[in-house]
Backbone of each chain as ProteinMPNN parsed JSONL, in Angstrom:
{"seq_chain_A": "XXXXXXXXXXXXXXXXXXXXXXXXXXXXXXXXXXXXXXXXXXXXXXXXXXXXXXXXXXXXXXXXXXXXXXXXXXX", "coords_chain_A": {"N_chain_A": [[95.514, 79.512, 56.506], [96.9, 79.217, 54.478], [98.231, 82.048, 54.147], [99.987, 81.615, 56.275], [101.67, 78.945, 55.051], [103.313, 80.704, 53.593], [104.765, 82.358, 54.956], [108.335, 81.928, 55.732], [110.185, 78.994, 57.417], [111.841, 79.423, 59.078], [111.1, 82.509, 59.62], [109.415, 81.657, 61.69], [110.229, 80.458, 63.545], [112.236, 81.822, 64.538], [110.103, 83.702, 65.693], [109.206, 82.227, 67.151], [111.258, 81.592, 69.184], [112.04, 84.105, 70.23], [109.322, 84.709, 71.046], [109.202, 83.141, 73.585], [112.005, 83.404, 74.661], [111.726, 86.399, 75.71], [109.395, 85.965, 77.215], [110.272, 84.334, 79.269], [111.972, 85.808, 80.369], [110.994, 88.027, 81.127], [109.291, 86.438, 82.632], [110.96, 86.19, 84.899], [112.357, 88.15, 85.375], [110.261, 89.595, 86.794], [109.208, 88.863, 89.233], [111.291, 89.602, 90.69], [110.918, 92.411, 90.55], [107.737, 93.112, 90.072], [104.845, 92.673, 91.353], [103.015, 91.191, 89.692], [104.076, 88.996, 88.105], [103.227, 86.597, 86.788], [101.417, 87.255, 84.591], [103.099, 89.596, 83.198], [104.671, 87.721, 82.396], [102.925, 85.834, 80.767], [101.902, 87.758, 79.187], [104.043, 88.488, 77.277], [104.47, 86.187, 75.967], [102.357, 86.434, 74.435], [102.727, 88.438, 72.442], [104.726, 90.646, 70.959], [107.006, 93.267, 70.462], [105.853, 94.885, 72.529], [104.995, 94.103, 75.212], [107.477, 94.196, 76.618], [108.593, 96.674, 76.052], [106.016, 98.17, 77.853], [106.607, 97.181, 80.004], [109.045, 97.695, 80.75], [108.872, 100.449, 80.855], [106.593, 100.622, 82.734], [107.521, 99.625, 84.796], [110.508, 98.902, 85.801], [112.005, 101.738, 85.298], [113.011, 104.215, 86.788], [110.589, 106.298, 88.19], [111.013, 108.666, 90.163], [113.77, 109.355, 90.473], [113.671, 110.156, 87.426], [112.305, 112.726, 87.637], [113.502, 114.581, 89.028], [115.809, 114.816, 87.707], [114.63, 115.731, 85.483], [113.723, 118.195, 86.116], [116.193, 119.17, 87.605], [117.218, 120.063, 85.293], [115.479, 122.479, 84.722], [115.302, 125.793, 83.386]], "CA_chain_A": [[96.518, 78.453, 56.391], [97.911, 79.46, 53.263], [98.945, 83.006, 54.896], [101.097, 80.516, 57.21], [102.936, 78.969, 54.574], [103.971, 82.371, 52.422], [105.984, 83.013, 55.687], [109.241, 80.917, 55.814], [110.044, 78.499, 58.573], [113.13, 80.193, 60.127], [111.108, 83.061, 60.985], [108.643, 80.855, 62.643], [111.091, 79.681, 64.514], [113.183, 82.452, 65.308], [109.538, 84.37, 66.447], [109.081, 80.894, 68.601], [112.085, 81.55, 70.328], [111.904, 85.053, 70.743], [108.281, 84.89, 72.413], [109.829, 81.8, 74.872], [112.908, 83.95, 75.922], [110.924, 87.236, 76.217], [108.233, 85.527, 78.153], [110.933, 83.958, 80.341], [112.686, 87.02, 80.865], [110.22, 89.013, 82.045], [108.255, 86.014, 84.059], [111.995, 85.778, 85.933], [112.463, 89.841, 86.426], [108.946, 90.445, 87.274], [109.41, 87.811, 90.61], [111.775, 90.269, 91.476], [110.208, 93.863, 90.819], [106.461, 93.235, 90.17], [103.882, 91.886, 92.169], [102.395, 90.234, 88.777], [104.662, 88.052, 87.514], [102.36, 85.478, 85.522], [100.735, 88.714, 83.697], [104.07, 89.915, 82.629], [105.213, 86.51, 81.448], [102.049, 85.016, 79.24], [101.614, 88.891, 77.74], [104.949, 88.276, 76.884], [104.423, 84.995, 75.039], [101.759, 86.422, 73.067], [103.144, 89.547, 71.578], [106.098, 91.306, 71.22], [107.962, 93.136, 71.732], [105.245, 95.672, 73.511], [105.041, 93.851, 76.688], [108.906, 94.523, 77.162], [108.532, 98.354, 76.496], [106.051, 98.436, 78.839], [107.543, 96.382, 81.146], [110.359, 98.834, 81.272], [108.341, 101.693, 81.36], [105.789, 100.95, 84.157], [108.137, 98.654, 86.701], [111.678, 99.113, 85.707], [112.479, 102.846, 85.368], [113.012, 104.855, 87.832], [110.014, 107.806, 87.933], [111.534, 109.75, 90.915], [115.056, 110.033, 89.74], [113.506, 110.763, 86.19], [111.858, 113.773, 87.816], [114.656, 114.709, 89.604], [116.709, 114.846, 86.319], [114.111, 116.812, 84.963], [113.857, 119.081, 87.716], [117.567, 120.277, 87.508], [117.514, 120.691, 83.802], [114.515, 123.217, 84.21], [115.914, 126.945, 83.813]], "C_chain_A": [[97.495, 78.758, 55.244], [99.088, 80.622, 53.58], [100.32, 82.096, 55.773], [102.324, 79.764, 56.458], [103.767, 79.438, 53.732], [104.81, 82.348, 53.638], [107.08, 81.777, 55.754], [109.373, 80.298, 57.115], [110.943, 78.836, 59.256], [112.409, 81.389, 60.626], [110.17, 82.736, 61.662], [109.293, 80.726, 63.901], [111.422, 80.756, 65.119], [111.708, 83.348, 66.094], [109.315, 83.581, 67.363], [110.071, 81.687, 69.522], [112.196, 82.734, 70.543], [110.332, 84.946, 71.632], [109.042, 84.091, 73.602], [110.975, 82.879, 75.414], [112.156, 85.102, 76.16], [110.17, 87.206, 77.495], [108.909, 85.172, 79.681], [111.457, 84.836, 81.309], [112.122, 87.97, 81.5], [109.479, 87.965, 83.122], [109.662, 86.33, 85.289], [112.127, 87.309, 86.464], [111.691, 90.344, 87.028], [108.396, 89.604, 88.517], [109.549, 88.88, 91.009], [111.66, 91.963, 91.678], [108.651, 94.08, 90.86], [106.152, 92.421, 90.859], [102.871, 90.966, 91.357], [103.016, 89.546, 87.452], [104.439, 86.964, 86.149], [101.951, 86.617, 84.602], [101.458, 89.188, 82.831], [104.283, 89.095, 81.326], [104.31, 86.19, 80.287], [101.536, 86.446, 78.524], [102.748, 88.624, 76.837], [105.212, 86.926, 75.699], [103.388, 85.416, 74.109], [101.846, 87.428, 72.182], [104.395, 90.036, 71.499], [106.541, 92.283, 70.101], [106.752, 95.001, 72.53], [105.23, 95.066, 74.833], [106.762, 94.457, 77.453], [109.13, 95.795, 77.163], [107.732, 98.643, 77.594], [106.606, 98.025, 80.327], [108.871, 97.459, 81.858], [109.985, 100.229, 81.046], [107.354, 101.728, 82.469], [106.53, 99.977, 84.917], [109.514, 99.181, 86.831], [112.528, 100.744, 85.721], [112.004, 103.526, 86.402], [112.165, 106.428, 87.827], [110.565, 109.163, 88.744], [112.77, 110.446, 90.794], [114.801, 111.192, 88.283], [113.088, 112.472, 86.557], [112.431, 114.53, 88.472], [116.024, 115.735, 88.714], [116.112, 116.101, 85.575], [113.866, 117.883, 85.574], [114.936, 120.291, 87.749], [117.793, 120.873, 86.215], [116.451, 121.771, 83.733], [115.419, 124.541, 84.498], [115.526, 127.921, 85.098]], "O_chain_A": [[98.701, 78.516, 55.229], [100.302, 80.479, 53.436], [101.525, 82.252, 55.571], [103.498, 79.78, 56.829], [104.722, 78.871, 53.199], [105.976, 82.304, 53.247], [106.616, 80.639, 55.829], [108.79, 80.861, 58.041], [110.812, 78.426, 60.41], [112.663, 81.703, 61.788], [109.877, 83.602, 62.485], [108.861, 80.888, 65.042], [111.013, 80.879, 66.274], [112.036, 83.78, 67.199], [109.189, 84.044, 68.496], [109.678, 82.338, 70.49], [112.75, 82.696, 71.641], [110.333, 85.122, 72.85], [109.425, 84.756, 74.565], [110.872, 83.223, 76.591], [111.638, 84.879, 77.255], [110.192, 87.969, 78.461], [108.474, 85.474, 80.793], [111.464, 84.776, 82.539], [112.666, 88.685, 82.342], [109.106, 88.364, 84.225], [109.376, 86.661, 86.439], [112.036, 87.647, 87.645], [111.899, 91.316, 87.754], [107.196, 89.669, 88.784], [108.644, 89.484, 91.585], [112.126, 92.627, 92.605], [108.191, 95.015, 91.516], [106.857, 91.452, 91.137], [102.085, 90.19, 91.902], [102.645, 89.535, 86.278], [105.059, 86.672, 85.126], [102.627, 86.554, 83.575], [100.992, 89.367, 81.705], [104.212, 89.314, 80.116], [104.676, 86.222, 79.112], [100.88, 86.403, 77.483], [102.496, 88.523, 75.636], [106.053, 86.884, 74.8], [103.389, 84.885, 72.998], [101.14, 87.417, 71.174], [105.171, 89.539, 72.314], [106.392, 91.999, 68.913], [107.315, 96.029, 72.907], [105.571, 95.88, 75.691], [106.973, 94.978, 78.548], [109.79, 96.273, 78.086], [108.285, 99.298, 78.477], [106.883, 98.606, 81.376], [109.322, 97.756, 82.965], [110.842, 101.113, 81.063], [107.24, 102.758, 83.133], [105.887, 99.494, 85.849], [109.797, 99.854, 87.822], [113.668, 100.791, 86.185], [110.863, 103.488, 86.862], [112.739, 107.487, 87.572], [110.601, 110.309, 88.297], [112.957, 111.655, 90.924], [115.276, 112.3, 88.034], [113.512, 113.372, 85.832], [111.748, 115.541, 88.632], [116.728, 116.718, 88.947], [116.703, 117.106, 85.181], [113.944, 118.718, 84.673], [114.852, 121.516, 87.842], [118.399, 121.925, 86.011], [116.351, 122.179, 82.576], [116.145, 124.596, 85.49], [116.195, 128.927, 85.333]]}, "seq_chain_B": "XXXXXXXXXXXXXXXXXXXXXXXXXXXXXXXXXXXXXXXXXXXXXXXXXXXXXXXXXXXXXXXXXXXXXXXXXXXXXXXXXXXXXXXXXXXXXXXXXXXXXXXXXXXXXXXXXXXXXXXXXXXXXXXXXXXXXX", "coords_chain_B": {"N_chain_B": [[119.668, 124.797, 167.324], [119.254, 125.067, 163.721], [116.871, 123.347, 161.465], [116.929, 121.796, 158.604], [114.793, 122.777, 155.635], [112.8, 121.834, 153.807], [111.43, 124.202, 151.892], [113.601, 125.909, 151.664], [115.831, 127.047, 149.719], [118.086, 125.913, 147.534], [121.61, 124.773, 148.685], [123.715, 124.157, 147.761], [126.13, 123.639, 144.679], [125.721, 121.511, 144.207], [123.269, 120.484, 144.909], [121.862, 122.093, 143.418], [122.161, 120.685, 141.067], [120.776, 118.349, 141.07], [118.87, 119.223, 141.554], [117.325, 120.886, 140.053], [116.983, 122.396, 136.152], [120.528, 123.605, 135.244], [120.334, 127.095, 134.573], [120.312, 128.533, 131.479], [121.666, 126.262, 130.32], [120.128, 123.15, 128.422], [116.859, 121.509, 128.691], [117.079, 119.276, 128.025], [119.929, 117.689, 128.022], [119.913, 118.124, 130.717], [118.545, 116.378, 131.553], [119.029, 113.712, 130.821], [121.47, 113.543, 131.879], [120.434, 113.286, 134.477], [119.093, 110.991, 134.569], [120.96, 109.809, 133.883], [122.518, 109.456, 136.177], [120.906, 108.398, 138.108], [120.195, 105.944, 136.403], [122.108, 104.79, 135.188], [124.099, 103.613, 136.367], [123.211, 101.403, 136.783], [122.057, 99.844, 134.791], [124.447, 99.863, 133.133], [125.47, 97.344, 134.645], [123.785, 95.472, 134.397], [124.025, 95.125, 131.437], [126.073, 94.634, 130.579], [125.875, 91.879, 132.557], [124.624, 90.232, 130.969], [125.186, 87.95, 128.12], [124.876, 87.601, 125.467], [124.67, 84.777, 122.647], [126.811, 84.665, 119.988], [126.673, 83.862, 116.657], [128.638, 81.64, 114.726], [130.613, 82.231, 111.89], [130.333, 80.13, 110.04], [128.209, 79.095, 110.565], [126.303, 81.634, 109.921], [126.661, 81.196, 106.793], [126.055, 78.977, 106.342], [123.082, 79.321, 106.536], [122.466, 81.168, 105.209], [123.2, 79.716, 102.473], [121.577, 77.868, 102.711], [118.832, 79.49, 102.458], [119.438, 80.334, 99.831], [119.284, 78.294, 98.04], [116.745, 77.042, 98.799], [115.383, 79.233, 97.768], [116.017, 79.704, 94.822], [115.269, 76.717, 93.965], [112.441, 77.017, 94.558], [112.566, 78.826, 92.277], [112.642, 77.224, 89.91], [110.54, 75.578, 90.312], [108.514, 77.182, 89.791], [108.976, 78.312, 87.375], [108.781, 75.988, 85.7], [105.911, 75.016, 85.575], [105.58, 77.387, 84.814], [106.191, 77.333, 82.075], [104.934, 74.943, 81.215], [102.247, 75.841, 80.918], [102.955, 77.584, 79.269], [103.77, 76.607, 76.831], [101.029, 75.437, 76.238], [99.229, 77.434, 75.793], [100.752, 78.831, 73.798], [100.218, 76.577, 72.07], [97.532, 76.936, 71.785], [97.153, 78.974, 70.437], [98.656, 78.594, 67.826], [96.951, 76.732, 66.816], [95.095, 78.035, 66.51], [95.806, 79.999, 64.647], [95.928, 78.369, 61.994], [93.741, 78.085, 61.991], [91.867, 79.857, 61.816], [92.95, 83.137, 60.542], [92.16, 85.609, 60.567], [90.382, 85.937, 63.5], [92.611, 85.408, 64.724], [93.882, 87.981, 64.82], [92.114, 89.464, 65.627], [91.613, 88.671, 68.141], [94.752, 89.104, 69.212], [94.614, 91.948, 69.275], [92.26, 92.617, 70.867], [93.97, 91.224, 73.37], [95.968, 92.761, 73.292], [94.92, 95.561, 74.094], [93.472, 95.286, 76.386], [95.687, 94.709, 78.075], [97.051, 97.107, 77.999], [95.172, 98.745, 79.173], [95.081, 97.247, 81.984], [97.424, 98.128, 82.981], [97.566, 100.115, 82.712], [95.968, 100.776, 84.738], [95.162, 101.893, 88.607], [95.881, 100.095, 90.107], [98.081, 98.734, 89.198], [99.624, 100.953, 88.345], [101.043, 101.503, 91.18], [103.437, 100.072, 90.949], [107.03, 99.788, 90.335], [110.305, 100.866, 90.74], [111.471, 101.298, 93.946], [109.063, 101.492, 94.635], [106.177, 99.84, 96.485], [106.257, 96.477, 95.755], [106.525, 92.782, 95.674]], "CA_chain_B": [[119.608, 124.484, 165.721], [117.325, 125.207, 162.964], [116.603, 122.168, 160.653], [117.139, 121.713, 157.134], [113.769, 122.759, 155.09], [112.699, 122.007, 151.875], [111.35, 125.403, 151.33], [114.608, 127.075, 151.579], [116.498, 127.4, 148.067], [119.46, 124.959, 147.211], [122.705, 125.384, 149.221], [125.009, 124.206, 147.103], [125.648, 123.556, 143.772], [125.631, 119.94, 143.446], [121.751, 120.407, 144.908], [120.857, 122.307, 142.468], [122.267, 120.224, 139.798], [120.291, 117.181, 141.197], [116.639, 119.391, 142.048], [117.02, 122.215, 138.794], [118.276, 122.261, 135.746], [121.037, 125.331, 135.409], [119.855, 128.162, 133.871], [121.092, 128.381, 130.423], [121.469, 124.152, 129.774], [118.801, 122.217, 127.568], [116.442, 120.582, 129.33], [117.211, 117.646, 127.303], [120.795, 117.87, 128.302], [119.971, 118.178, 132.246], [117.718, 114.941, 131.623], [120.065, 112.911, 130.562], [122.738, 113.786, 133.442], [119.788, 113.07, 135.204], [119.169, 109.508, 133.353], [122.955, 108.669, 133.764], [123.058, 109.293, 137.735], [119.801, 107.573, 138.6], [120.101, 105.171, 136.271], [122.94, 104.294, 133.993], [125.329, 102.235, 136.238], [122.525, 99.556, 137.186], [121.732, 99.715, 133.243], [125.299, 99.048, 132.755], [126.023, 96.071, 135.27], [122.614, 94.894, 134.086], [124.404, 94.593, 130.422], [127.691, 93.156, 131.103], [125.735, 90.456, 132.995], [124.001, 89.668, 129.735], [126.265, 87.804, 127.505], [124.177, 86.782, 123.913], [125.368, 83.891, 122.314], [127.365, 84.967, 118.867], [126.496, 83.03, 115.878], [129.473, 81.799, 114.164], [130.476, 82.692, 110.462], [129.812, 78.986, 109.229], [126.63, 78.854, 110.74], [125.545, 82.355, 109.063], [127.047, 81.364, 105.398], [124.837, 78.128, 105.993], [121.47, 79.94, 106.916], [122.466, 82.172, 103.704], [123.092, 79.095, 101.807], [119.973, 77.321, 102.904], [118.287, 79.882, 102.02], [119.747, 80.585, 98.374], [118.813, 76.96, 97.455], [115.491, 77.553, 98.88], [114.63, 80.368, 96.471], [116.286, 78.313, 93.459], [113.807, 75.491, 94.234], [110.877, 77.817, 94.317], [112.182, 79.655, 90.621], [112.598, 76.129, 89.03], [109.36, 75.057, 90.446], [107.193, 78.436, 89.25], [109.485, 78.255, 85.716], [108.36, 74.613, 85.018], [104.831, 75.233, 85.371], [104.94, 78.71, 83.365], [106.67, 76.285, 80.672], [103.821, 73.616, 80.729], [101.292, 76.889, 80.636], [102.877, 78.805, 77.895], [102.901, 74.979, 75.737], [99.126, 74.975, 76.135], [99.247, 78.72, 75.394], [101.163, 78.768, 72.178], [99.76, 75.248, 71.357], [96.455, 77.108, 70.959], [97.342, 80.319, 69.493], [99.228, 77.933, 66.746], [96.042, 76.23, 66.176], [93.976, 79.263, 65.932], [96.236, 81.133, 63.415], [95.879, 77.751, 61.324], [91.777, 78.045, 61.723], [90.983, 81.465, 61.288], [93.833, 83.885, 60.757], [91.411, 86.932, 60.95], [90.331, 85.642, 64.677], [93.579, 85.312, 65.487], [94.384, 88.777, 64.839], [91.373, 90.083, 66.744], [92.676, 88.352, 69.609], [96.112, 89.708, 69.32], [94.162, 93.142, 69.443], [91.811, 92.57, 72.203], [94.619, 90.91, 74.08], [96.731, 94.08, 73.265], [94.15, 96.4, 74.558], [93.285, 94.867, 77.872], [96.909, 94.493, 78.572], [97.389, 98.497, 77.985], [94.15, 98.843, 79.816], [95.226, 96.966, 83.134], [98.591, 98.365, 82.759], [97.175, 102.002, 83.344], [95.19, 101.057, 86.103], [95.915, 101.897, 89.696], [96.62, 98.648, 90.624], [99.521, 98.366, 88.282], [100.63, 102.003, 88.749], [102.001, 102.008, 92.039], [104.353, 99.251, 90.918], [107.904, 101.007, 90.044], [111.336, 101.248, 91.483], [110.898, 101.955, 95.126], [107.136, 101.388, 95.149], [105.823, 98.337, 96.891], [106.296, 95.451, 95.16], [106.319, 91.404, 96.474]], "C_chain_B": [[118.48, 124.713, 164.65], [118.154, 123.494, 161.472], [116.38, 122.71, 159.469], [115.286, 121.703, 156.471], [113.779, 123.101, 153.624], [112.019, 123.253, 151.364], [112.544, 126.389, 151.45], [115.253, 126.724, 150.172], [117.705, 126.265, 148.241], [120.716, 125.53, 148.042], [123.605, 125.726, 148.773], [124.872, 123.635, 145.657], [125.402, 122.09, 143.235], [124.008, 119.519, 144.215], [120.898, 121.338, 143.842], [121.228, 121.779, 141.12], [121.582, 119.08, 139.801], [118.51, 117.663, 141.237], [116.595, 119.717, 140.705], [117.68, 122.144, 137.551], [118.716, 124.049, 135.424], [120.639, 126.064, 134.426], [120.776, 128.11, 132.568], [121.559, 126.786, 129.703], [120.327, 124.299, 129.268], [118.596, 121.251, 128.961], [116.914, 119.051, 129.145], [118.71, 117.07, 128.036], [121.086, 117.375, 130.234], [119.047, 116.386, 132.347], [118.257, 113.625, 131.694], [121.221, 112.657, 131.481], [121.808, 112.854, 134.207], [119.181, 111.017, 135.178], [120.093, 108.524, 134.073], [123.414, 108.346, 135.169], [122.202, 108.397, 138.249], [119.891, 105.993, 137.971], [121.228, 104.1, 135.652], [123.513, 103.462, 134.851], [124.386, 101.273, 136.587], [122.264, 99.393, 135.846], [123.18, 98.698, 133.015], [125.822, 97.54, 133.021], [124.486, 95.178, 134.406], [123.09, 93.869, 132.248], [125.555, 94.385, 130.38], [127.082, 92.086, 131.852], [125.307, 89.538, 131.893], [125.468, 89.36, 128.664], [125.288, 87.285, 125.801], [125.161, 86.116, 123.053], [125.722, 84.444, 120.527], [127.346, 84.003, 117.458], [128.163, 82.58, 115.426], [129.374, 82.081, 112.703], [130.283, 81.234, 109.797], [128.596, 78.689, 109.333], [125.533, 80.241, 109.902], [125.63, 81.942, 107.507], [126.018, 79.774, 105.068], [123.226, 78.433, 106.052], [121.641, 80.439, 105.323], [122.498, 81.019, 102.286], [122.093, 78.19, 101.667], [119.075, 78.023, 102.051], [118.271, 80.51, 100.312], [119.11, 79.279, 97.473], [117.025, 76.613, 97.436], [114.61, 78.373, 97.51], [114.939, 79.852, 95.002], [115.214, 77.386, 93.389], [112.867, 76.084, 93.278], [110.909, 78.201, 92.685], [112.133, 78.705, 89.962], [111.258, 75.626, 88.826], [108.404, 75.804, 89.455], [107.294, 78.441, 87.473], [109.104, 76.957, 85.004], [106.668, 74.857, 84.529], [104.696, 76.456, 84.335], [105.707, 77.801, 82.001], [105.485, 75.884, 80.366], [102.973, 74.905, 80.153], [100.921, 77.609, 79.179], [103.06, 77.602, 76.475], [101.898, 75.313, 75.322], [98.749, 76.583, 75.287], [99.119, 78.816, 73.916], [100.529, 77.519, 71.525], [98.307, 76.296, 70.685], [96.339, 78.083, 70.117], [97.938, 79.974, 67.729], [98.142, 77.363, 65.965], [94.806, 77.228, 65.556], [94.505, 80.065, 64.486], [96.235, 79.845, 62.059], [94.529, 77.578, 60.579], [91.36, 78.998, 60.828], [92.263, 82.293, 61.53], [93.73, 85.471, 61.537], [91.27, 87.046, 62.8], [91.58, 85.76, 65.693], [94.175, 86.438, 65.605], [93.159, 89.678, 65.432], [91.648, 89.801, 67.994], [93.693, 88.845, 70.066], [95.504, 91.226, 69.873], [93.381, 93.555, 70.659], [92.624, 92.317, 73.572], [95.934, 92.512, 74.345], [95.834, 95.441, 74.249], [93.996, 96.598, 75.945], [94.202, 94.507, 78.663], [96.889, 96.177, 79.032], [96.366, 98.968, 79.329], [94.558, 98.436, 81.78], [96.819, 97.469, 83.748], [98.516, 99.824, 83.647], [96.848, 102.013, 84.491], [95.627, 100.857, 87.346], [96.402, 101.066, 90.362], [97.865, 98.541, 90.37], [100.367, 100.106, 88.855], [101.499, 102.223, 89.849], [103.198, 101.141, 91.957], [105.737, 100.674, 90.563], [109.128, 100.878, 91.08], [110.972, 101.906, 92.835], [109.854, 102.154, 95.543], [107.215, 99.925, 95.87], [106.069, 97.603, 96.043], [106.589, 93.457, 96.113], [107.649, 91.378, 97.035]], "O_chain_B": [[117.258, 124.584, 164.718], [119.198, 123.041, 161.003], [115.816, 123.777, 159.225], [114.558, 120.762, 156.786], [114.255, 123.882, 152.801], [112.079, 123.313, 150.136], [112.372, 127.601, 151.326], [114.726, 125.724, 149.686], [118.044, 125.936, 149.377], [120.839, 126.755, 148.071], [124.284, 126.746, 148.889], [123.783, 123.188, 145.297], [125.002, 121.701, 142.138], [123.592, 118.366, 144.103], [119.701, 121.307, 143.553], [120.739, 122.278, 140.106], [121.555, 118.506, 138.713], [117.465, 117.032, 141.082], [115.902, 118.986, 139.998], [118.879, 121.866, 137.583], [118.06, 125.089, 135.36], [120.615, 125.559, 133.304], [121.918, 127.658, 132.654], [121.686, 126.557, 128.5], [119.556, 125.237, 129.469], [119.324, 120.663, 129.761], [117.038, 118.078, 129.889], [118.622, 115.989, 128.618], [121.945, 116.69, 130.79], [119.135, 115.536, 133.233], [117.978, 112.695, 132.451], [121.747, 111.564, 131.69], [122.228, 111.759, 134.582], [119.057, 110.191, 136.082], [120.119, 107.382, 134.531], [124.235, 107.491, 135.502], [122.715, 107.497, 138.914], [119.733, 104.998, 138.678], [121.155, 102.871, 135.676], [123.613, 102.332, 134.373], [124.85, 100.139, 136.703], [122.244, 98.168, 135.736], [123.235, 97.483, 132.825], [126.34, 96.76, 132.222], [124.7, 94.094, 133.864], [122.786, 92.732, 131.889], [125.746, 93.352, 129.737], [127.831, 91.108, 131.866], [125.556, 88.333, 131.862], [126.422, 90.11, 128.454], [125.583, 86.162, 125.391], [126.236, 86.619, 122.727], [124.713, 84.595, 119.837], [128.369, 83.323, 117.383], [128.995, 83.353, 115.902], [128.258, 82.185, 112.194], [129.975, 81.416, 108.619], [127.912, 78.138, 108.471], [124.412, 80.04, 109.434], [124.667, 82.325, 106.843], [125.45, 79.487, 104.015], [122.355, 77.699, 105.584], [120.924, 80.03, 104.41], [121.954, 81.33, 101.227], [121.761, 77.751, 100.566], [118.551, 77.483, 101.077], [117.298, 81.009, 99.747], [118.553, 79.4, 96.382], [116.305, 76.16, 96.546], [113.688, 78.137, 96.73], [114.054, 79.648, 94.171], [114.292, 77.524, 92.584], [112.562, 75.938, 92.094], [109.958, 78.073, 91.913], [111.444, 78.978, 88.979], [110.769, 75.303, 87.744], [107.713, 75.285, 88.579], [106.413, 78.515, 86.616], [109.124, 76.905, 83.775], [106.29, 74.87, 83.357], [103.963, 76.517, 83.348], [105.301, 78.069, 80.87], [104.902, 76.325, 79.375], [102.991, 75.043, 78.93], [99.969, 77.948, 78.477], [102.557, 77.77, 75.364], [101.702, 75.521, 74.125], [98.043, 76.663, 74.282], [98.173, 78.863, 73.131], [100.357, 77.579, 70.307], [98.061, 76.411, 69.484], [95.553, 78.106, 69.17], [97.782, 80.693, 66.742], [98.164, 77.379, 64.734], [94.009, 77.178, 64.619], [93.831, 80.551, 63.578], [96.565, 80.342, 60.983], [94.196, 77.224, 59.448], [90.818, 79.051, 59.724], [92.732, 82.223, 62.665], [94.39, 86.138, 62.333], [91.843, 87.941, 63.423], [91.625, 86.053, 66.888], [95.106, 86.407, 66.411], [93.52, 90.823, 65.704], [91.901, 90.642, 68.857], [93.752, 89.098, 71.269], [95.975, 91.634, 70.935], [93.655, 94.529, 71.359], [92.309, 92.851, 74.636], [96.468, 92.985, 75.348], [96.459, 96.128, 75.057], [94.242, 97.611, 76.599], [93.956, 94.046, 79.778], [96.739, 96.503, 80.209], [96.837, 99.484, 80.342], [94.326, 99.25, 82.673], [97.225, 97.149, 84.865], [99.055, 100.335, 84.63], [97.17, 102.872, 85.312], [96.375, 99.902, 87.556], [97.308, 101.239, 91.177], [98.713, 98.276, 91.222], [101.375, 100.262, 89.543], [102.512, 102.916, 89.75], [104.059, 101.342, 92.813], [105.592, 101.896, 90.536], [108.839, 100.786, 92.273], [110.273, 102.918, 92.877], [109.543, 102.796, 96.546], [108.134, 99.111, 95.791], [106.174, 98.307, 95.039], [106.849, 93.412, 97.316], [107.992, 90.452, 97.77]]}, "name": "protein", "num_of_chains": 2, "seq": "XXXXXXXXXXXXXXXXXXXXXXXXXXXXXXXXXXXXXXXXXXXXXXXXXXXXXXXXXXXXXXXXXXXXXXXXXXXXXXXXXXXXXXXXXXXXXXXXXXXXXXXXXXXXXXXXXXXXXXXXXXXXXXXXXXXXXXXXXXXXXXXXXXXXXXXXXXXXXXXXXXXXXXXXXXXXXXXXXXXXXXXXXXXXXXXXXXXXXXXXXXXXXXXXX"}
């Protein structure tokens, strides 16, 4: 409890509202590319910002292009 | 008179374009001729008798708008409830880091873990641009 009030209340706040849009943001993109939506969202409310790297490393990027890319750049 | 027999060879050439196909053509080619004489003009009268009724463009931009309002609904609906959820959520994670701070940062860790953990696993992997997904 004491730990709790050494930190100031703005960035309470501002980590409030970063988990809440995070959480939002991925429950709303992960409708439309994942098949686990809720999973996304409440990892998303309880950490950050790792759920959003992976998030955009296992749903959002494209592996076949990437390999593709890498592909032509090989000598 | 001698009578016409089917063991004698083709006479002319528009019998052997109907028995054989000509030497040098694709079969595929002679099939199709073959297709188009036998069958194509009763095909065709068959579809000029058919007339299918043409939607109009107010009636598609309302199906499309039906259905836009539809899916709105549904994200308001699913977004209310993950609201109430992630309340109860953070309500307790607020109360825990007030209890026991330590606890609350084993949690964070376990919860970190078993995220990474289900993340890896094949379930999750085939997700991805151009993979299945809902």
């Amino acid at each position: 409890m004491d730990e709790l009030k050494q930190i100031p209340v703005w960035l309470l706040v501002l980590l409030l509202i970063a988990l809440i849009s995070q959480s939002t943001w991925l429950f709303i993109d992960a409708r439309k590319h994942s098949r686990f939506p809720w999973f996304w969202g409440l990892w998303g409310l309880i950490q950050v910002p790792m759920p959003l790297i992976l998030y955009w490393l296992v749903v959002r990027v494209d592996r076949a292009q990437y390999e593709k890319l890498r592909n032509l750049w090989k000598p | 008179m001698r009578r016409k027999n089917h063991h004698d060879g083709p006479k002319n050439k528009r019998d052997m374009e109907t028995e054989s196909p000509i030497e040098g053509s694709s079969s595929e080619e002679w099939e199709a001729e073959q297709f188009e004489q036998l069958v194509g003009r009763h095909l065709k009268q068959w579809d000029d008798s058919v007339t299918p009724e043409i939607p109009s463009i107010q009636s598609l931009e309302q199906l499309a708008g039906d259905q836009r309002d539809r899916l709105r609904g549904r994200l308001w609906r699913d977004l209310l409830l993950f609201w109430v959820v992630s309340g109860m959520i953070l309500s307790g994670l607020v109360l825990l880091v007030q209890r026991d701070l330590k606890l609350f940062i084993i949690v964070q860790v376990v919860v970190l873990m078993a995220a990474c953990l289900f993340v890896v696993s094949p379930v999750v992997r085939r997700e991805g641009r151009g993979k299945w997904t809902n």
